[in-house]
Phi, psi and omega in degrees: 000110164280160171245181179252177156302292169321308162297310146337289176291011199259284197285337162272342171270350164282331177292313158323286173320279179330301168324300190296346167305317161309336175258126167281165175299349221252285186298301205308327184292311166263006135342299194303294250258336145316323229253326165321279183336301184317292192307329198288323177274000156283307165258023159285314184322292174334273188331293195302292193277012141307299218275333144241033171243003156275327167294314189301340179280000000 
C-alpha cells in the first residue's frame, strides 16, 4: 500500500498542530536543551568507539 506526500505532510502537521497547544515554554525548553545533551553524548559515544576498535586492528 502506497501513501502520497501530501497525506503524510497532512498527518504529520496535523498531529503537530493538536499537539502545540498543549506545550508550555517550560516543556519546549527543556526538550530543546534534552535533545542537546542527547546528540552531544551521542557523538562523543561514537567518536570514543571509533578511536577504540580502530587500535585494535
Amino acid at each position: 500500500m502506497q501513501s502520497s506526500n501530501n497525506s503524510l505532510v497532512g498527518t504529520a502537521s496535523g498531529t503537530f498542530l493538536s499537539v502545540l497547544p498543549n506545550l508550555n515554554s517550560d516543556d519546549f525548553i527543556r526538550t530543546i536543551l534534552l535533545a542537546i545533551i542527547g546528540a552531544v553524548v551521542s557523538y562523543g559515544i561514537s567518536i570514543l568507539l571509533k578511536r577504540l576498535f580502530r587500535k585494535e586492528k
